[in-house]
C-alpha positions in Angstrom: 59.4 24.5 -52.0 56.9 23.0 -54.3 53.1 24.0 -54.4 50.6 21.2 -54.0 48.3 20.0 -57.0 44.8 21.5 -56.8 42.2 19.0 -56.7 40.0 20.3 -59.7 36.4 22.4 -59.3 34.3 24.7 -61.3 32.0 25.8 -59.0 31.9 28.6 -56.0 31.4 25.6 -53.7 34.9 24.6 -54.3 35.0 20.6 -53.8 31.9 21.0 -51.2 29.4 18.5 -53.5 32.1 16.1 -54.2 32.4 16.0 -50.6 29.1 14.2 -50.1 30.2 11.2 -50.5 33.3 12.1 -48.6 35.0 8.4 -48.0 35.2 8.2 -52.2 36.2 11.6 -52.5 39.4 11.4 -49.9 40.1 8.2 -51.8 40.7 9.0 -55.0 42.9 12.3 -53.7 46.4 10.3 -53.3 46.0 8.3 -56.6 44.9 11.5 -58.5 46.9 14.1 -57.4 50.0 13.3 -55.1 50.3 12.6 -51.4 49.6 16.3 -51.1 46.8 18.0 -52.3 44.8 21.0 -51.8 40.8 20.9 -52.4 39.1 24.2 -51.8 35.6 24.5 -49.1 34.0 27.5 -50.7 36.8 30.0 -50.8 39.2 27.8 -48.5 41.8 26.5 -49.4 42.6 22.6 -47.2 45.5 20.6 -47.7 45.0 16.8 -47.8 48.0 14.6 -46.8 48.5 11.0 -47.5 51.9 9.7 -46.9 53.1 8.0 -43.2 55.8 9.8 -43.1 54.5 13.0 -43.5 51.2 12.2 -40.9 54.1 11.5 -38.6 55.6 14.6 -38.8 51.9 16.1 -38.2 51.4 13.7 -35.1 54.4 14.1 -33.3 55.3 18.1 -33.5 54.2 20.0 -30.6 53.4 22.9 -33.4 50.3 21.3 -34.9 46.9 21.5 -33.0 43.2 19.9 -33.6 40.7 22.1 -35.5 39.0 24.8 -34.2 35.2 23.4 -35.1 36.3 19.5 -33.6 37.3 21.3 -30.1 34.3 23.8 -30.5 31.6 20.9 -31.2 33.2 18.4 -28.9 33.4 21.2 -26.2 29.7 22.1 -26.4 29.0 19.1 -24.5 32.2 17.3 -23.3 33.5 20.4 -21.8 36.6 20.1 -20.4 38.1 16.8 -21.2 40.8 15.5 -23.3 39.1 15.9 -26.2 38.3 19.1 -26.2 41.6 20.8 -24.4 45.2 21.4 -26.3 48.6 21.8 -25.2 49.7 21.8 -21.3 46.1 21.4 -20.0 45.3 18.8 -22.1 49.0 16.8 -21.3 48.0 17.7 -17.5 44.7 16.0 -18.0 46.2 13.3 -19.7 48.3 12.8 -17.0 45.4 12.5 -14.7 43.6 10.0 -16.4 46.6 7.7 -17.0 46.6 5.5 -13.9 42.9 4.5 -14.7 44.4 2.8 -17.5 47.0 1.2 -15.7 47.0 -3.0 -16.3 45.9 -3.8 -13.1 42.8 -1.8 -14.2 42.6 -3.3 -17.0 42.5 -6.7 -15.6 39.5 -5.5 -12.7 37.8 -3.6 -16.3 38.2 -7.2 -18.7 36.0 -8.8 -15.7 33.0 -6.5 -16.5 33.6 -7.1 -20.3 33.4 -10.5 -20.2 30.8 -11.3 -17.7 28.5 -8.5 -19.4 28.4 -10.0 -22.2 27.9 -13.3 -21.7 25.0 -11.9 -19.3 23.8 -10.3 -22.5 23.8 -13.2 -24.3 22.6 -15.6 -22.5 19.3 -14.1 -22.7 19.0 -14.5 -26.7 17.4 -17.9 -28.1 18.0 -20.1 -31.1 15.6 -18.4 -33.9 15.9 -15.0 -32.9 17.3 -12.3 -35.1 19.2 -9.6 -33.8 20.1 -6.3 -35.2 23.8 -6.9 -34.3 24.5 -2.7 -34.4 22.0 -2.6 -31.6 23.2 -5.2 -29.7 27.0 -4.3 -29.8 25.7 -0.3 -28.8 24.0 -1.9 -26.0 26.6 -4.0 -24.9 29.4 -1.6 -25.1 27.2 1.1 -23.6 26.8 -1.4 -20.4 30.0 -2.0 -20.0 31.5 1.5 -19.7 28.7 2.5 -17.4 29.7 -0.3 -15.2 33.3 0.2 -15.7 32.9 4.5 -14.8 30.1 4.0 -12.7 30.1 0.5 -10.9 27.1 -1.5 -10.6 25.6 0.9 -7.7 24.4 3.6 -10.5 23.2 0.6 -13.5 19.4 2.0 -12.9 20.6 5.1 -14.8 22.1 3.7 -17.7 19.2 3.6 -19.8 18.7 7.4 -19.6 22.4 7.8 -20.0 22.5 5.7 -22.9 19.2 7.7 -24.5 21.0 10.8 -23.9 24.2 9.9 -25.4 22.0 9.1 -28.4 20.6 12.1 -29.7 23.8 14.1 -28.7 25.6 11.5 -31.2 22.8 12.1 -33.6 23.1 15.5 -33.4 26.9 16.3 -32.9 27.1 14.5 -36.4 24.5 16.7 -38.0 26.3 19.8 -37.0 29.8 18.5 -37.8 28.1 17.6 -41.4 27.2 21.4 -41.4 30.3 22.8 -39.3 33.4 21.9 -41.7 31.7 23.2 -44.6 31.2 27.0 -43.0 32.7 29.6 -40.9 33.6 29.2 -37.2 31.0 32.1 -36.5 28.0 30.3 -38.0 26.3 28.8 -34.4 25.5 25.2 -36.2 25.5 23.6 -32.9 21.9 22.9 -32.1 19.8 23.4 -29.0 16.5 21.7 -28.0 16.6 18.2 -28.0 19.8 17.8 -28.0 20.6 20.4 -25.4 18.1 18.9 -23.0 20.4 15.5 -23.2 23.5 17.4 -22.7 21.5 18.6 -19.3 20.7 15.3 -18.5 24.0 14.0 -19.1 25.8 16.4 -17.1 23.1 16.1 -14.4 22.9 12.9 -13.8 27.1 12.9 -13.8 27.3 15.9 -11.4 25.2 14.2 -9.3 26.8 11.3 -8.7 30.3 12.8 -8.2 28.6 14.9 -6.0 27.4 12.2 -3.5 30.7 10.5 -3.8 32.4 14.1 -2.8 29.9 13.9 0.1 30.2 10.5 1.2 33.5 9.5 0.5 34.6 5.8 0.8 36.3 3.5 -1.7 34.4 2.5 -5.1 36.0 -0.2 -7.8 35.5 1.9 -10.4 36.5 4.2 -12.9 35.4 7.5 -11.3 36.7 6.7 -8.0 40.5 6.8 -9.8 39.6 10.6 -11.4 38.0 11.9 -8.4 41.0 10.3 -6.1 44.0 10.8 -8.9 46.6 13.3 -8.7 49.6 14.9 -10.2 53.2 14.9 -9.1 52.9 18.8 -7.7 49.3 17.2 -6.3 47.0 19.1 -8.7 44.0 17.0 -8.9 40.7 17.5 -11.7 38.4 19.2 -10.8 34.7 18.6 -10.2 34.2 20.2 -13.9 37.0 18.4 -15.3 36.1 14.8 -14.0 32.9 15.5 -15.1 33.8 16.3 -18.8 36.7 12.9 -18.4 33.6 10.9 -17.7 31.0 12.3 -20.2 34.2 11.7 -23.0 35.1 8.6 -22.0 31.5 7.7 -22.0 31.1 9.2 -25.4 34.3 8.1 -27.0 34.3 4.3 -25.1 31.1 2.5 -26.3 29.7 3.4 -29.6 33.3 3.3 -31.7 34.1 0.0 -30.2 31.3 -0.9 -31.0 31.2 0.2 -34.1 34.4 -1.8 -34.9 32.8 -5.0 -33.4 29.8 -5.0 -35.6 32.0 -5.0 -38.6 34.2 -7.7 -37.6 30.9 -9.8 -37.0 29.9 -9.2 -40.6 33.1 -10.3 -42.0 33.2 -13.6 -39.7 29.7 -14.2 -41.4 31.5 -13.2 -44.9 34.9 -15.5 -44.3 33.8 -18.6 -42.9 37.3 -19.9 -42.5 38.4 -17.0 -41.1 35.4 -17.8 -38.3 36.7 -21.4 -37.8 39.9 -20.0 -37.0 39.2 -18.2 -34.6 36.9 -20.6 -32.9 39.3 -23.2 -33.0 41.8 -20.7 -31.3 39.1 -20.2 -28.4 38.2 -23.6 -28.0 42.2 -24.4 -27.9 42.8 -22.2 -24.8 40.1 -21.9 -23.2 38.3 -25.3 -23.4 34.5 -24.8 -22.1 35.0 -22.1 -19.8 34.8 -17.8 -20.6 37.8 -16.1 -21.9 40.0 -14.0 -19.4 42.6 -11.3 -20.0 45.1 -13.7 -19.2 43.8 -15.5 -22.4 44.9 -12.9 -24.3 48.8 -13.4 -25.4 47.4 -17.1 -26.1 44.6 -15.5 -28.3 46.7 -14.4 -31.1 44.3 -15.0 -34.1 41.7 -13.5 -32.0 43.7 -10.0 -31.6 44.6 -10.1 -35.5 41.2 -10.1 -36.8 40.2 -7.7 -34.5 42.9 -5.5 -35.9 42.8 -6.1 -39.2 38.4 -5.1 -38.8 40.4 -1.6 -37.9 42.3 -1.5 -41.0 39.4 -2.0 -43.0 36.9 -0.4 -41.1 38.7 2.0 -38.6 35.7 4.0 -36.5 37.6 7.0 -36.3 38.5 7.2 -39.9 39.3 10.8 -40.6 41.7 13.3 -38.8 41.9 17.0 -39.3 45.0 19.4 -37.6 46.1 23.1 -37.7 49.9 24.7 -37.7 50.2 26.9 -35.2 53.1 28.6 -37.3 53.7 28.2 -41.1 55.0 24.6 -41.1 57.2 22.6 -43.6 55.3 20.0 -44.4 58.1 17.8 -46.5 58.9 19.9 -49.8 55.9 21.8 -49.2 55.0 24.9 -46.7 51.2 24.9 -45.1 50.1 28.5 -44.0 49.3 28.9 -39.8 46.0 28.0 -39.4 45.6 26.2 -43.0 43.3 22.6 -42.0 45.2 19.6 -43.4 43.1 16.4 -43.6 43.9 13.0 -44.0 42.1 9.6 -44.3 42.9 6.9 -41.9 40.0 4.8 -44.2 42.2 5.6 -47.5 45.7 5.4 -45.9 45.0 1.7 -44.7 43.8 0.9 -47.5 46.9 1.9 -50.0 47.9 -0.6 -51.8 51.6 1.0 -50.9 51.1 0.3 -47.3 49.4 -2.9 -47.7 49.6 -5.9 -50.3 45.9 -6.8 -51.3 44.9 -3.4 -49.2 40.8 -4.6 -50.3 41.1 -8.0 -48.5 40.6 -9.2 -45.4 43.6 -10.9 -44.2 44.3 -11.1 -40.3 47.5 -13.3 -40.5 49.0 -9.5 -42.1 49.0 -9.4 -38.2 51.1 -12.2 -37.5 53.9 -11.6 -35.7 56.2 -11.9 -38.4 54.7 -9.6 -40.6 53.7 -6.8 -38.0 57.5 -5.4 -38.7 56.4 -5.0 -42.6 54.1 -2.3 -41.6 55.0 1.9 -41.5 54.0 2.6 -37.8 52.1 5.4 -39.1 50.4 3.9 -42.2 47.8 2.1 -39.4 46.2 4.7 -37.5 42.7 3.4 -35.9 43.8 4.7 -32.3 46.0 7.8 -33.6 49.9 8.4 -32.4 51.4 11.2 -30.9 50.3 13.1 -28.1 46.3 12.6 -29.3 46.7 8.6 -28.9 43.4 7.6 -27.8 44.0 7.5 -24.0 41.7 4.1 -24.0 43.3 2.2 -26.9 44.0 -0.8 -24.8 41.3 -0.9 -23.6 39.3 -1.1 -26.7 41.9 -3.7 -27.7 40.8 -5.9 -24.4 37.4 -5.3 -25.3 37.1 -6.2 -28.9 39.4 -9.5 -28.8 37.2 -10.5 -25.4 33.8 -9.9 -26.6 34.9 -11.9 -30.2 36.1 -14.4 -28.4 33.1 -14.5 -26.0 30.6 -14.7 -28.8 32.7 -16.8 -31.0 32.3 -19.7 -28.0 29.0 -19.2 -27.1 27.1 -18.4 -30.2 26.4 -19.6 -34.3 24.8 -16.6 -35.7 23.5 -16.3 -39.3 23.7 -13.3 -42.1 21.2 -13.6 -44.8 23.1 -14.1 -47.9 22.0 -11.1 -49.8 22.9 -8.4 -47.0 25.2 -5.7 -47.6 26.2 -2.9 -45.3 25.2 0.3 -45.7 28.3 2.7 -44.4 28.0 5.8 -42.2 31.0 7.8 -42.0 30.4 11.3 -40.4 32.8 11.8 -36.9 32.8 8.1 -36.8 32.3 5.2 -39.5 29.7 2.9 -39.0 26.7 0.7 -40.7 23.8 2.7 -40.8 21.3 0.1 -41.8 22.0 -2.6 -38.6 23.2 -6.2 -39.0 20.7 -8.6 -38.9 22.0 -12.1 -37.7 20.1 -15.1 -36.8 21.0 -17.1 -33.8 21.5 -20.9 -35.1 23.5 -22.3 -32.5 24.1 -21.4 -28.5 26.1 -22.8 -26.3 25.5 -23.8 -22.1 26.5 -20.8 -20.3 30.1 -21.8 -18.0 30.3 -21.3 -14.4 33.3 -19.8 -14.5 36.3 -18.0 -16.3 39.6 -18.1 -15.4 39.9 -14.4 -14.1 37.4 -16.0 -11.6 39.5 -19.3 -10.6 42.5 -17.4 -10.7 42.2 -13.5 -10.4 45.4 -12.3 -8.6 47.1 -13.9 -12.0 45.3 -10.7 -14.0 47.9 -8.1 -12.6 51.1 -9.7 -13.6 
């Protein structure tokens, strides 16, 4: 067996100041010192892993486990969901969620994306700027409350969306603080951002609770987890849906949008690329809104929106555990050792990708999608953590581009440049300011609405 490089330090901190900046600092790791590395945090010692091969093997085994701190942070205010769960319960729970994601759902949930937001839109005038970050939070944030909630409970999305806010704010804070010390230290941080975890789980205890009292047949999300079962009829409980709904909630607005703010700024950056795409719409959907069953017409549409992941993936950085020494490729990791790796760096190796700095959605084309190592693009994850909602995220993103793309010219000032955020997720900290120059007459109708028994097949 072979022992990994260290990455250099001369300080009791280990790697901990490099780690500031920590987007350059897992960049330069592959290039410098192998596909597999070890940096130190303090005294410990971390592996860092960038080869698609080896991620695979990480993703796939049934013997490597998510982090300690992620489950321990996430937990302190999902409780227990998906994200915070491992092994059988979290496979049971993932089983339980499924069937919300089923197509047919998908084609009821696409109606909400589209018709939100070009309800959201409609309302903006030519002249206005818009801080684009907000508006896609907003947006987003609408959207899944409709789609968990239905329209019955829209009165209480502003308070949801306030407390999802500061608990983003400050689950972000602590992680800054949590991966750099021990499991003991209590980082996780109470006042205001306990009171919004209160309010969170209030106000979603409350409404499962008067659907558990009056039961009769919602379209929405929560009426699949409170109505879902297993094969041996094991169904969530009223803790579990609860934590399903405040994850989904969490995990379904702001990393979508996220990805769809990016994607705006580089439409305003690649003109052509923006022309495209229009063109596309206009081609197959004339003057009306887009639909779902737009979408295997809307080809250009889905490749920009997944090459914005590549460059720009929201969830850019993964951390595991062995639960056993594990052999890594030529190398053994200790149980328990943390191995890291970069979704932002791997999609961006030039071994993985030709020009990996440029932003080229026909690398998407169908003919070219067989050129790329399954696991060397990672914005949803593989293996038995896939992000249950990938598709939908897909849906969303190529729908809401293609819905502002017809209705809307928007404007970036020319000397704008993003300002990157990337703590859990990886975002633009400093907005997107875009003026609208152009709108288009809002339709009367989509084709979901002309034609919406076609969604399901």
């Amino acid at each position: 067996m072979k022992s990994p490089a260290e990455v250099r330090s001369s300080s009791w901190l280990g790697n901990v100041s490099e780690m500031s900046d920590a987007l350059s600092f897992f960049s330069v790791l592959a290039p410098r010192y192998g596909d597999v590395c070890v940096f130190r945090v303090f005294s410990e010692r971390r592996f860092y892993v960038q080869n698609p091969d080896l991620i695979q093997q990480i993703l796939t085994s049934h013997k490597w486990v998510r982090t300690p701190i992620s489950r321990k942070l996430l937990g302190s205010f999902l409780g227990e969901s998906v994200f915070s769960q491992e092994g059988e319960l979290h496979l049971s729970q993932r089983r339980l969620i499924q069937p919300a994601f089923h197509r047919e759902r998908l084609a009821h949930y696409a109606q909400t994306m589209v018709a939100q937001t070009a309800h959201t839109i409609a309302a903006w005038r030519v002249g206005e700027q818009r801080d684009l970050v907000d508006e896609m939070m907003r947006l987003t944030l609408e959207i899944v409350s409709q789609v968990l909630f239905g329209s019955s409970t829209s009165h209480e999305a502003r308070q949801i969306g306030e407390a999802l806010l500061i608990i983003q704010r400050s689950v972000e804070d602590d992680y800054r603080l949590a991966v750099l010390l021990p499991l003991w230290v209590p980082v996780i941080r109470f006042g205001k951002a306990r009171r919004a975890v209160k309010v969170l789980q209030a106000t979603t205890q409350r409404i499962i609770a008067e659907r558990r009292a009056a039961p009769r047949e919602h379209d929405d999300l929560l009426d699949m987890l409170l109505r879902t079962h297993d094969e041996d009829g094991s169904r969530l409980t009223d803790a579990q849906v609860c934590g399903q709904v405040l994850a989904l909630l969490f995990a379904g607005h702001e990393t979508t949008a996220n990805a769809l703010a990016w994607a705006l700024y580089l439409l305003a950056r690649h003109p052509h690329v923006l022309a495209r795409l229009r063109a596309e719409v206009e081609a197959v959907c004339g003057d009306r809104l887009p639909s779902i069953t737009d979408l295997p017409h809307l080809r250009y549409t889905e490749q920009v929106f997944k090459e914005t992941l590549r460059l720009h993936p929201p969830a850019w950085y993964a951390e595991r555990v062995p639960l056993e020494d594990f052999q890594l490729g030529d190398y053994i990791v200790p149980k328990g050792t943390a191995v890291s790796f970069s979704v932002y760096a791997l999609q961006r190796d030039a071994r993985y990708f030709e020009q990996p700095e440029a932003f080229l959605p026909e690398r998407f084309a169908p003919e070219n999608v067989g050129k790329i190592h399954r696991y060397a693009y990672l914005p949803f994850g593989l293996g038995a953590h896939q992000c249950i909602g990938n598709q939908f995220a897909m849906i969303e993103g190529q729908l809401i581009l293609a819905t502002l793309a017809s209705r809307l010219a928007l404007s970036l000032p020319s000397a704008y440049q993003p300002q990157i955020r990337a703590l859990i997720t990886y975002g633009i900290s400093n907005g997107l300011p875009m003026t609208v120059v152009g709108q288009r007459a809002e339709p009367t109708h989509t084709a979901a609405a002309d034609a919406p028994s076609q969604a399901a097949h």
